[in-house]
LODODREN-224703 format. One record per atom (N, C-alpha, C, O): residue number from 1; residue in three letters; chain; atom name; x negated, y negated, z. Coordinates in steps of 0.001 Angstrom, whole numbers, plus 500000, padded with zeros to 6 digits. Each point is the difference from the previous one (the first is absolute). Layout:
BEGIN
NUM, Ala, A, CA, X, Y, Z
...
//
This chain:
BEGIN
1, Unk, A, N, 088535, 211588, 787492
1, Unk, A, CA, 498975, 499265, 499285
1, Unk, A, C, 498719, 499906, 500819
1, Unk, A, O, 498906, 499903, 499444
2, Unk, A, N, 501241, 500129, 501956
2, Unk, A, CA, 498891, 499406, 500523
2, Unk, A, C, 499009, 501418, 500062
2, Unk, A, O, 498782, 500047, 499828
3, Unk, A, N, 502081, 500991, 500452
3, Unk, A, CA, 499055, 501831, 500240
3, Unk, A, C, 499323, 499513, 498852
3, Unk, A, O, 498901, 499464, 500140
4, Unk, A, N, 501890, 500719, 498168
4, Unk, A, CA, 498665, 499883, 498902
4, Unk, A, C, 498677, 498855, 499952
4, Unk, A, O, 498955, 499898, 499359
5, Unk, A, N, 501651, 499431, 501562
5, Unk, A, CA, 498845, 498788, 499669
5, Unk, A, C, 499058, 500286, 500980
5, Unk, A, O, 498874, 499987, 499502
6, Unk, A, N, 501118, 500286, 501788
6, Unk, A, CA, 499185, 500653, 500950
6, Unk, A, C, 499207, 501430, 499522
6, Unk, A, O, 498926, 500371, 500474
7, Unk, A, N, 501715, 500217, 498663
7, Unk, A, CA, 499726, 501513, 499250
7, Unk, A, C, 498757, 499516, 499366
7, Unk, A, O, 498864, 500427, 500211
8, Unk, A, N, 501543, 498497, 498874
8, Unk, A, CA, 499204, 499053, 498881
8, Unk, A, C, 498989, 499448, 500925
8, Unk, A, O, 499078, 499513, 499346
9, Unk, A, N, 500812, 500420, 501454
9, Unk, A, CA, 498648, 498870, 500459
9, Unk, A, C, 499012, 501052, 501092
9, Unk, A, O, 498864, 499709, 500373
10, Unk, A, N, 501825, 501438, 499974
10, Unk, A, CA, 499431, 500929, 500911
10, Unk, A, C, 498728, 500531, 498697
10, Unk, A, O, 498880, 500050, 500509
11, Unk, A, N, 501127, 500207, 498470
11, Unk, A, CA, 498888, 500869, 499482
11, Unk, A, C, 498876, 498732, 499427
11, Unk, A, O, 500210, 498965, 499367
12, Unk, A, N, 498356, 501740, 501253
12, Unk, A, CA, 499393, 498638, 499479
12, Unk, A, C, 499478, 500090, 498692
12, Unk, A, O, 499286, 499073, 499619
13, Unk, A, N, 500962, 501969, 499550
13, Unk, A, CA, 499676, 500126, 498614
13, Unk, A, C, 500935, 498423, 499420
13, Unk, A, O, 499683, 498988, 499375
14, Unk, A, N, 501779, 501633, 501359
14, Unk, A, CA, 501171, 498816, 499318
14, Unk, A, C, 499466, 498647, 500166
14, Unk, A, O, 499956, 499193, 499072
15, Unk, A, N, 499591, 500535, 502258
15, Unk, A, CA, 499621, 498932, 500915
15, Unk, A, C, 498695, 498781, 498597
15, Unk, A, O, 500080, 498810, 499692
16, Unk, A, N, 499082, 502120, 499939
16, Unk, A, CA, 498656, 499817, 498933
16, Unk, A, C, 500713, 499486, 498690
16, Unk, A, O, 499547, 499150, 499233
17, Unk, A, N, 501704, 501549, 500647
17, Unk, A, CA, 500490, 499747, 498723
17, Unk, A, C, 500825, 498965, 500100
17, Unk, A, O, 500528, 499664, 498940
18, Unk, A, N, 499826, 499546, 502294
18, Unk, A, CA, 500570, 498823, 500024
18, Unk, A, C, 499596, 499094, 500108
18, Unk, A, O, 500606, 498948, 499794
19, Unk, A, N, 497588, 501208, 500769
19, Unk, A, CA, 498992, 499338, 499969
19, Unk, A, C, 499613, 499699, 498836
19, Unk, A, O, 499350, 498979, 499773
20, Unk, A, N, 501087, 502089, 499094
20, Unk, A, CA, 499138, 499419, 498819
20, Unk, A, C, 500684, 499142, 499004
20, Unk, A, O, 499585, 499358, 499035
21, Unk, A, N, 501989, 500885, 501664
21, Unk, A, CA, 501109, 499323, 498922
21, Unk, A, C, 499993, 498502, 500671
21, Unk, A, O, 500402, 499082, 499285
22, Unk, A, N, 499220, 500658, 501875
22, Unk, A, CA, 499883, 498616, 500696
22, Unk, A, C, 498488, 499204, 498988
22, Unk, A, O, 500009, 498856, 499547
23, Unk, A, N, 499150, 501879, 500361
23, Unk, A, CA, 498818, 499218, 499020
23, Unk, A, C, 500754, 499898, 498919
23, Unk, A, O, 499937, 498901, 499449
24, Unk, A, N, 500794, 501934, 500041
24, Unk, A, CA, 499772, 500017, 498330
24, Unk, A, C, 501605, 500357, 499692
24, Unk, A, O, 499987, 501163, 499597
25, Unk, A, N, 500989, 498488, 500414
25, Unk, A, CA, 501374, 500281, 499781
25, Unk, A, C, 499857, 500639, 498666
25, Unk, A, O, 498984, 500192, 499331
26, Unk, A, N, 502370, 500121, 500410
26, Unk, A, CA, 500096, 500734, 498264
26, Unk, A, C, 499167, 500700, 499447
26, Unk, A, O, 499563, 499676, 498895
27, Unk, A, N, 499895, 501807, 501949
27, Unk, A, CA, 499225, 500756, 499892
27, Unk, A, C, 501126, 501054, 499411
27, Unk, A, O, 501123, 500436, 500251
28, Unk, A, N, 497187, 499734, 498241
28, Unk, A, CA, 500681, 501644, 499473
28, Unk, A, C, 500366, 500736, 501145
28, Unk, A, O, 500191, 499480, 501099
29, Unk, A, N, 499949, 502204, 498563
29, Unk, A, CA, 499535, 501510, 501094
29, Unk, A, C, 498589, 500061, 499554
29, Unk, A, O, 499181, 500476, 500787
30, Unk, A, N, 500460, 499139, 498149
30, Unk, A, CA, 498424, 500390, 499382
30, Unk, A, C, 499400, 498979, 500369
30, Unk, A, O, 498840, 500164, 499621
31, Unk, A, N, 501261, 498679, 500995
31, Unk, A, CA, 499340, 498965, 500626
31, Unk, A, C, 499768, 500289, 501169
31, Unk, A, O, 498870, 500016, 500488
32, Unk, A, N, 502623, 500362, 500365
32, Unk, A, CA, 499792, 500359, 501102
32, Unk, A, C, 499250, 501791, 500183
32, Unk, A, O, 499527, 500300, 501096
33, Unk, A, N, 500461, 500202, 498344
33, Unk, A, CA, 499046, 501242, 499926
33, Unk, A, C, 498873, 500031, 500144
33, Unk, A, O, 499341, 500708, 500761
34, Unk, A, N, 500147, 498073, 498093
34, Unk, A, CA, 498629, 499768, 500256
34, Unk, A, C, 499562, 498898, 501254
34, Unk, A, O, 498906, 500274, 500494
35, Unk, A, N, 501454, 499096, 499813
35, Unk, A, CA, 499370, 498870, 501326
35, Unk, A, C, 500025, 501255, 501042
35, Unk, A, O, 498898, 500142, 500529
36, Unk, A, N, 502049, 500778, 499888
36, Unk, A, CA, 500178, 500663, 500896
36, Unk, A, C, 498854, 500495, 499806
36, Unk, A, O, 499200, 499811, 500916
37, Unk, A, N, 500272, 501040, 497768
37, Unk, A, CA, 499312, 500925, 499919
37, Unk, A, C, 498314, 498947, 500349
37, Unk, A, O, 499157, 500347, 500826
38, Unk, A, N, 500781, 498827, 498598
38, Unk, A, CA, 498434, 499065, 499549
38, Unk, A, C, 499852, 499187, 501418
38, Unk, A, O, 498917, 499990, 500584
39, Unk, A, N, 502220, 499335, 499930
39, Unk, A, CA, 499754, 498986, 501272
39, Unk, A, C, 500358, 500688, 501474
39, Unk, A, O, 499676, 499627, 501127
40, Unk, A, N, 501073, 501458, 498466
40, Unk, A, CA, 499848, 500759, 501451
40, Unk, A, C, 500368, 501115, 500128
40, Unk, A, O, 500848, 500510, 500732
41, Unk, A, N, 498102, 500104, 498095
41, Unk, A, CA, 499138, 501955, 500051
41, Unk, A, C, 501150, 500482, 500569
41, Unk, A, O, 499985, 500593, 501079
42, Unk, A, N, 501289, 499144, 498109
42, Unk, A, CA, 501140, 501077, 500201
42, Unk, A, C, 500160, 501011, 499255
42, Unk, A, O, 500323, 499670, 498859
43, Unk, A, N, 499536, 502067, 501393
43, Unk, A, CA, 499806, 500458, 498881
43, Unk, A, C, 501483, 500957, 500473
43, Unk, A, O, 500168, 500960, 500751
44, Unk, A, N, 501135, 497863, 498009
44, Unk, A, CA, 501137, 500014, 500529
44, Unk, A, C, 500437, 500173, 497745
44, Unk, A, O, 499550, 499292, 499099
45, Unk, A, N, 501278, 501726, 500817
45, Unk, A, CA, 500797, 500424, 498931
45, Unk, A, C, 500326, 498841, 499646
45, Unk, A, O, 499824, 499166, 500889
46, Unk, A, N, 500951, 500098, 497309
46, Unk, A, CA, 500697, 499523, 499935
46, Unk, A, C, 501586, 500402, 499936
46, Unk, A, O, 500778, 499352, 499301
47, Unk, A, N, 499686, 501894, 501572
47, Unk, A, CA, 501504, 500691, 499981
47, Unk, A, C, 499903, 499098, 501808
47, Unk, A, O, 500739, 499056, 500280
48, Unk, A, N, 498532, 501344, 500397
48, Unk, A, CA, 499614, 499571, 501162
48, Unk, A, C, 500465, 498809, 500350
48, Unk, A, O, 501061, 499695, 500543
49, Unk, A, N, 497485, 499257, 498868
49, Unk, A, CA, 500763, 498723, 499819
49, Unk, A, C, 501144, 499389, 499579
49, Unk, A, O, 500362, 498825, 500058
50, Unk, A, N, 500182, 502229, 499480
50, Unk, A, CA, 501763, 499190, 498883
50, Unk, A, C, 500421, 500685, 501530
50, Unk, A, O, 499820, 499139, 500861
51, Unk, A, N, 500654, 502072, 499697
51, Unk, A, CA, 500452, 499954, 501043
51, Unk, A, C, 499718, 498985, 500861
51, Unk, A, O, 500904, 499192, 500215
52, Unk, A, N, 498182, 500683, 500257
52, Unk, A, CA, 500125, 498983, 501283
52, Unk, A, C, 500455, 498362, 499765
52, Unk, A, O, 500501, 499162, 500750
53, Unk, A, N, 499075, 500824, 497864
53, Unk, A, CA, 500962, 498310, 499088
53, Unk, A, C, 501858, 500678, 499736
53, Unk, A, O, 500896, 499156, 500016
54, Unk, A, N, 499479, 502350, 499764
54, Unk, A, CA, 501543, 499635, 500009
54, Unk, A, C, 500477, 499652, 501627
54, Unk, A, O, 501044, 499434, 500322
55, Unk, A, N, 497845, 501089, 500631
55, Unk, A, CA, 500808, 500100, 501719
55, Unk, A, C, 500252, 498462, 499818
55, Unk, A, O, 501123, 499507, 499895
56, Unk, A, N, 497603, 499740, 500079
56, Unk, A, CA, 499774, 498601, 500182
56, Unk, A, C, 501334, 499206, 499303
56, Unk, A, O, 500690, 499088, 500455
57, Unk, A, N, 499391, 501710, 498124
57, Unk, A, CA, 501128, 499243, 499294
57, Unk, A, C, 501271, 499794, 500764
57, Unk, A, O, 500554, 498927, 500238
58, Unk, A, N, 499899, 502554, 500183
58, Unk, A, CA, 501277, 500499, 500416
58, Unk, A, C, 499963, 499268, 501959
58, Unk, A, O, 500795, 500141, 500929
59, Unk, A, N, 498000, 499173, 498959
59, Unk, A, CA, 500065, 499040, 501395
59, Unk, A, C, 500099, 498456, 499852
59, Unk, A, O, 499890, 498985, 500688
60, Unk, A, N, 500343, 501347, 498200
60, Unk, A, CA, 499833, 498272, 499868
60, Unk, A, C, 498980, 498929, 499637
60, Unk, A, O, 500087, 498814, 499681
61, Unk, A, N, 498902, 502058, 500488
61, Unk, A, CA, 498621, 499154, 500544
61, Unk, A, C, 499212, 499836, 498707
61, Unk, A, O, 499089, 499199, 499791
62, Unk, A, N, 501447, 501736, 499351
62, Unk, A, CA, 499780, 499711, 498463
62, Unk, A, C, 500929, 500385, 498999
62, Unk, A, O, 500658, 501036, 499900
63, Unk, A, N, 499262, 497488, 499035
63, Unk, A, CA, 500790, 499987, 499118
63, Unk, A, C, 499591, 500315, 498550
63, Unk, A, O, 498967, 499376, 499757
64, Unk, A, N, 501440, 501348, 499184
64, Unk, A, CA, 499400, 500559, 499111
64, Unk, A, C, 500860, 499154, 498738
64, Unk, A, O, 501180, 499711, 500201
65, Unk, A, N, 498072, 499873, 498342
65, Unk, A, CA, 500263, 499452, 499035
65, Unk, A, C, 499332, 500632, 498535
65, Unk, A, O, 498820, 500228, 499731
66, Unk, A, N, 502230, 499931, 499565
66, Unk, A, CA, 499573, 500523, 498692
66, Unk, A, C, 499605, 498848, 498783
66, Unk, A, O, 500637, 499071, 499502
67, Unk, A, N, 498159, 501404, 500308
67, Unk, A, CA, 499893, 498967, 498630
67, Unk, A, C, 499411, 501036, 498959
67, Unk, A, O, 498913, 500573, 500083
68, Unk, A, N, 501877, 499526, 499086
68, Unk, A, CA, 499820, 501096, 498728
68, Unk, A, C, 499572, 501560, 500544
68, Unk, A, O, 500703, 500567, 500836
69, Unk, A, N, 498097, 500052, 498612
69, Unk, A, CA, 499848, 500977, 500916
69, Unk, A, C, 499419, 500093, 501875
69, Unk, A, O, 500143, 501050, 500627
70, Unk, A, N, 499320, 497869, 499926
70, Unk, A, CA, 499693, 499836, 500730
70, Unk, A, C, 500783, 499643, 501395
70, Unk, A, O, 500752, 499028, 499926
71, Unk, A, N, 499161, 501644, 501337
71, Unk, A, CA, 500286, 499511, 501316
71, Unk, A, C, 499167, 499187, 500494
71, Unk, A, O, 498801, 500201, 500192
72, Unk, A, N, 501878, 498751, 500053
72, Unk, A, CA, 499342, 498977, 501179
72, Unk, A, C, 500492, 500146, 501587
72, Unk, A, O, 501152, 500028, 500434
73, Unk, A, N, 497686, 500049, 500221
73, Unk, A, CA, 500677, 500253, 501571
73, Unk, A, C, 499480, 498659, 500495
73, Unk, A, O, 498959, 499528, 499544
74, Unk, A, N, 501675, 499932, 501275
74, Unk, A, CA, 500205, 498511, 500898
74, Unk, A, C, 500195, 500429, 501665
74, Unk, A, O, 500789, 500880, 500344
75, Unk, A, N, 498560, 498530, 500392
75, Unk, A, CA, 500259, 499588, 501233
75, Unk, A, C, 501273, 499192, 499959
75, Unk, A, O, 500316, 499071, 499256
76, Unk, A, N, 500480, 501647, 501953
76, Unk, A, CA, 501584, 499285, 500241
76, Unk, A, C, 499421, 499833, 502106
76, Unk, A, O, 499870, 500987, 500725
77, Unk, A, N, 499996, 498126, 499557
77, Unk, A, CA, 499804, 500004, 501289
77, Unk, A, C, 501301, 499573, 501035
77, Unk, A, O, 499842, 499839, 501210
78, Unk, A, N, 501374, 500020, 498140
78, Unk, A, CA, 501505, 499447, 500373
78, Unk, A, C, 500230, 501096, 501111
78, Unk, A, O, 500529, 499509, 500997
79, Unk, A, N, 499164, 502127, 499125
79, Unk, A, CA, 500135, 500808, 500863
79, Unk, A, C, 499396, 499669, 501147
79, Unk, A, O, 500569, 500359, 501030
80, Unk, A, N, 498327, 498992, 499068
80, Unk, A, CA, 498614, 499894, 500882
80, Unk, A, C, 500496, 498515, 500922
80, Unk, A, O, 499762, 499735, 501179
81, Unk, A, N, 500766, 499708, 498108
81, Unk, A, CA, 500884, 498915, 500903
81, Unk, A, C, 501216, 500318, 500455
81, Unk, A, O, 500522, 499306, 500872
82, Unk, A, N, 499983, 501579, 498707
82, Unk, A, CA, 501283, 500619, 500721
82, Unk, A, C, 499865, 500294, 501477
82, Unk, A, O, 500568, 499670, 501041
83, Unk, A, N, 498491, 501048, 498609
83, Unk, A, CA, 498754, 500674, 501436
83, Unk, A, C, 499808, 499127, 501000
83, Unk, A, O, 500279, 500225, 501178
84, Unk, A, N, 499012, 498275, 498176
84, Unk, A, CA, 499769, 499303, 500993
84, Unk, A, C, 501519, 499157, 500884
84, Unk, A, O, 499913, 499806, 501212
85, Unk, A, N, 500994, 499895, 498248
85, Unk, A, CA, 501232, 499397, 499896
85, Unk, A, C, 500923, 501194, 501362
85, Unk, A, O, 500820, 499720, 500875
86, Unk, A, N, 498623, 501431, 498770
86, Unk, A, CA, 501240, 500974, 500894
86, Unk, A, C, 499345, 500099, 501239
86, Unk, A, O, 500572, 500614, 500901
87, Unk, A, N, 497775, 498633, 499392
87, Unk, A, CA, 499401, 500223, 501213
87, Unk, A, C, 499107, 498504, 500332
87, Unk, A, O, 498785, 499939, 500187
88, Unk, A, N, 502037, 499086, 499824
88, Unk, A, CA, 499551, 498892, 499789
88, Unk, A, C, 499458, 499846, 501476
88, Unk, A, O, 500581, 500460, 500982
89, Unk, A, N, 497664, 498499, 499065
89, Unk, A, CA, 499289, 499317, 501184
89, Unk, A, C, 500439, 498972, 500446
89, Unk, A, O, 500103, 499079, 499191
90, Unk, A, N, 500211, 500734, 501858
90, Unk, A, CA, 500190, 498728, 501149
90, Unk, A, C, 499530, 498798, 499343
90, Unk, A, O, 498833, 500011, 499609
91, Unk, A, N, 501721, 499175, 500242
91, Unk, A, CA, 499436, 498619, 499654
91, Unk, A, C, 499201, 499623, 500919
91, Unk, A, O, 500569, 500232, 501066
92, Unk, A, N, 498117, 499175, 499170
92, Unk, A, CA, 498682, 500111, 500918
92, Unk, A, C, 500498, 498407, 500245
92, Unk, A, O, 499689, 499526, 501093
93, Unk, A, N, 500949, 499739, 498113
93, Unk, A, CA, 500066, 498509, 500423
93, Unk, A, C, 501824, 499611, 500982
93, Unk, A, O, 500633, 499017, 500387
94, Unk, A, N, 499507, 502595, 499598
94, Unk, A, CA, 501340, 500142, 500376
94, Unk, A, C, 500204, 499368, 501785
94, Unk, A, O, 498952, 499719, 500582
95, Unk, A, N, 502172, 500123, 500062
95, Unk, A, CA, 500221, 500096, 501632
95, Unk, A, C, 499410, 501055, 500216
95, Unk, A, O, 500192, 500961, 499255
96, Unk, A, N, 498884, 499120, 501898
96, Unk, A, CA, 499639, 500975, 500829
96, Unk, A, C, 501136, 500531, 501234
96, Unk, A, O, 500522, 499221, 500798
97, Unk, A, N, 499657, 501845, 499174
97, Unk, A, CA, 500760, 500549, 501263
97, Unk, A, C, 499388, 500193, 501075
97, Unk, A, O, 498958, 500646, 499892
98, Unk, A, N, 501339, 499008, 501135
98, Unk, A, CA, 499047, 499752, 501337
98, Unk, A, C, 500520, 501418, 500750
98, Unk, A, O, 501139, 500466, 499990
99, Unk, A, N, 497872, 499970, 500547
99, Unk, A, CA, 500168, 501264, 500896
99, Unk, A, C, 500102, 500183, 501120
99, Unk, A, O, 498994, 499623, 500600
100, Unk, A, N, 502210, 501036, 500394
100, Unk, A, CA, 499726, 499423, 501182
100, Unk, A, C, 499456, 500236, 500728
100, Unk, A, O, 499934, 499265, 500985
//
């Protein structure tokens, strides 16, 4: 699980498109086609974009919902805390270990 999710966050095309599902959750592919294309001069296919939303899917990091003919894609950020949890920081208010 963790290779795809590292796979998923290494490309920064993917990286933009998680950026845009954090503003605006429950984005068409034709929503997300166009912000890519209008807010940051991506001149990126919509076969393109559905690839880099199934990697994302098949990582976890997005979850997809049908309502009649339409896909909704959602930010799932439950992977992204996994992350933090398997490499957890020192509590700063913790005992200090003295050195000798």
């Amino acid at each position: 699980m963790a290779d795809d999710l590292f796979k998923a966050l290494a490309d920064p095309t993917r990286r933009i498109i998680l950026d845009e599902l954090t503003e605006k959750s429950g984005q068409t592919l034709f929503e997300i086609c166009s912000r890519l294309s209008m807010k940051h001069r991506l001149g990126i296919s919509r076969q393109a974009v559905s690839q880099h939303l199934a990697l994302l899917e098949a990582s976890g990091l997005v979850e997809t919902r049908r309502e009649g003919r339409y896909k909704f894609h959602d930010l799932n950020t439950a992977p992204l805390r996994r992350i933090a949890e398997r490499w957890p920081t020192p509590d700063p208010s913790g005992p200090e270990k003295s050195t000798p």
